[in-house]
C-alpha positions as CSV (number, residue, x, y, z in Angstrom):
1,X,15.4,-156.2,-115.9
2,X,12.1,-155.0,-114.1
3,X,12.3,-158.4,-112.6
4,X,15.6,-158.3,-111.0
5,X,15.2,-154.7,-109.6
6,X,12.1,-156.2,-107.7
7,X,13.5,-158.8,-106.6
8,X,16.3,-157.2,-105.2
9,X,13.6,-154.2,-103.5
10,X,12.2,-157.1,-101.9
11,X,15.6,-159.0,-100.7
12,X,16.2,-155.6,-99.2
13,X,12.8,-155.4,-97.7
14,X,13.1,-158.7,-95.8
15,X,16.9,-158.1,-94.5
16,X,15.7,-154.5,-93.3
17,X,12.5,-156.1,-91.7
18,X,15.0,-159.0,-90.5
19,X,17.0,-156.0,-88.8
20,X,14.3,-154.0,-87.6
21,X,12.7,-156.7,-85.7
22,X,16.1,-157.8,-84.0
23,X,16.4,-154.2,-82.8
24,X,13.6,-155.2,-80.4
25,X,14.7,-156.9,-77.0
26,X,13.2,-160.3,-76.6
27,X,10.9,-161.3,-73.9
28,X,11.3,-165.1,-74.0
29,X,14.4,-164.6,-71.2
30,X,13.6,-166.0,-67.6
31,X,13.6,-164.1,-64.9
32,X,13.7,-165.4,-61.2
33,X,14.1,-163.4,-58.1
34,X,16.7,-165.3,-56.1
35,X,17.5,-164.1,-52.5
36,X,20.4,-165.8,-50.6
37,X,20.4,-166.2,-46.6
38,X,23.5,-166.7,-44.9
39,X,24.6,-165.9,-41.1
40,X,24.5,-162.3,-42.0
41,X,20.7,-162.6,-42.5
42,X,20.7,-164.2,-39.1
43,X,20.6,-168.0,-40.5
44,X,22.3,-169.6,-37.0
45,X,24.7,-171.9,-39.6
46,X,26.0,-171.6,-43.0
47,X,25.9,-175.5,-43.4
48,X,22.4,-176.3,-44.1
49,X,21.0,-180.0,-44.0
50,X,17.7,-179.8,-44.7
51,X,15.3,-177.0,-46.5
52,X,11.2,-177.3,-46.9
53,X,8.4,-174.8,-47.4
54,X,5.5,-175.8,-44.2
55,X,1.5,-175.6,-45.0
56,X,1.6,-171.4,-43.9
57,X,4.7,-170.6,-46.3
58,X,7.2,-170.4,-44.2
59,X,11.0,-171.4,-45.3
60,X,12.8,-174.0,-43.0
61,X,16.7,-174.6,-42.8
62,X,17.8,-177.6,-40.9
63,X,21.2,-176.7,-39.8
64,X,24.2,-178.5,-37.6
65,X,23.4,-175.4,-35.6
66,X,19.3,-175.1,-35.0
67,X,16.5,-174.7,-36.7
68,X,15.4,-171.4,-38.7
69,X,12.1,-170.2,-39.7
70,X,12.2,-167.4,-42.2
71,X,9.3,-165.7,-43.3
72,X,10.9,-163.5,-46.6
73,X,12.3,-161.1,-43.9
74,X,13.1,-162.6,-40.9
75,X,14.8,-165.1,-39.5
76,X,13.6,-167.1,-35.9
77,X,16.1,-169.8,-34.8
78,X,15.1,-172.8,-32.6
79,X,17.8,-174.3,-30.5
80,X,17.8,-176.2,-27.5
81,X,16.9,-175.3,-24.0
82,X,16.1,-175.8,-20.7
83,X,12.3,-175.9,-21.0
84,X,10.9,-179.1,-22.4
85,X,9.2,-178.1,-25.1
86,X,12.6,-176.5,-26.6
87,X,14.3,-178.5,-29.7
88,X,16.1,-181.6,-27.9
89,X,19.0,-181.0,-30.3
90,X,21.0,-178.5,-32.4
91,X,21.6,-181.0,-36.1
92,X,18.4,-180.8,-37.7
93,X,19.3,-183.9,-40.4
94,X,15.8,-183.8,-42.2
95,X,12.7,-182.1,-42.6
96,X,8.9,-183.6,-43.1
97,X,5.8,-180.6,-43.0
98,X,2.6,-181.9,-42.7
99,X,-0.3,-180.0,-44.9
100,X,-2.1,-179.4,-41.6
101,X,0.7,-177.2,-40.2
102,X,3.2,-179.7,-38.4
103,X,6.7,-180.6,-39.1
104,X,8.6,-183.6,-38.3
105,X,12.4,-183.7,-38.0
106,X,15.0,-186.2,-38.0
107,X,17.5,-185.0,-35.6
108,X,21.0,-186.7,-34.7
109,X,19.6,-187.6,-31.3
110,X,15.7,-188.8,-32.1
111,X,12.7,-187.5,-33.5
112,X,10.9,-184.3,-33.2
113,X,7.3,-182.8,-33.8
114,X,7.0,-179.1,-34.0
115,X,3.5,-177.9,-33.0
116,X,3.2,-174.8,-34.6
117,X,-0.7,-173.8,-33.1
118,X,1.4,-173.7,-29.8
119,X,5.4,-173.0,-31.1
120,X,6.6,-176.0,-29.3
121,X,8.2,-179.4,-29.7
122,X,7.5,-183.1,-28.2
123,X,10.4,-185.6,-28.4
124,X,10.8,-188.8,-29.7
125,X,13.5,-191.7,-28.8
126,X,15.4,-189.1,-27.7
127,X,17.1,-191.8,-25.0
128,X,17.7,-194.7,-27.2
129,X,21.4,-196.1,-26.6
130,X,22.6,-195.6,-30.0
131,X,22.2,-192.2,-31.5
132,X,23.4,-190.6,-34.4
133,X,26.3,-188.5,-34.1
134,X,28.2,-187.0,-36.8
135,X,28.4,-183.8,-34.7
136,X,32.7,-184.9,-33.5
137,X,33.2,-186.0,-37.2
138,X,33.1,-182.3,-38.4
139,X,37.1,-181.3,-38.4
């Protein structure tokens, strides 16, 4: 009779222990900042081709509409221009950083190099007959 009244103090014991230890929350959970950019953040398109961290930190999104720099506040968009070391086109298809500081891009009209000592690009096959051009096949 002793022996079943200890048992059962101790089956009690272990489900009141089981109880007391749920009451605590669990740290096992995952947590992850996430931050989404969109045009209201100043991103100059919401359909983005290409994204890549460079060699400084900076986030890149190739868009069908430029090419965006942000730096976990702002956002700088590179689009073409008149002065030749502008971006030579507005779809930036794919993204290459260099660890040195560099980035490549695939572009629908040729190559680019961004220098970014001097914030400029140089142009590659940018007069080639036969460029890519998905930009009419967007409805």
């Amino acid at each position: 009779m002793i022996s079943d009244c200890v048992f059962k103090m101790t089956e009690k014991l272990i489900y009141l222990t089981f109880l007391f230890l749920l009451s605590f929350p669990l740290n096992a959970e995952y947590k992850k900042n996430v931050h989404s950019i969109s045009r209201q953040e100043g991103l100059s398109n919401g359909a983005v081709n290409t994204i890549v961290k460079d060699a400084e930190g900076y986030i890149w999104f190739g868009t069908w509409n430029g090419l965006n720099r942000y730096d976990g506040s702002n956002i700088v968009t590179y689009l073409p221009g008149n002065n030749p070391n502008s971006i030579h086109n507005n779809v930036i298809r794919e993204l290459y950083p260099c660890s040195s500081g560099p980035i490549w891009m695939f572009t629908n009209k040729g190559l680019a190099l961004y220098d970014n000592i001097h914030d400029r690009f140089t142009s590659y096959f940018t007069k080639e007959s036969e460029q890519i051009n998905y930009e009419n096949d967007i409805a």
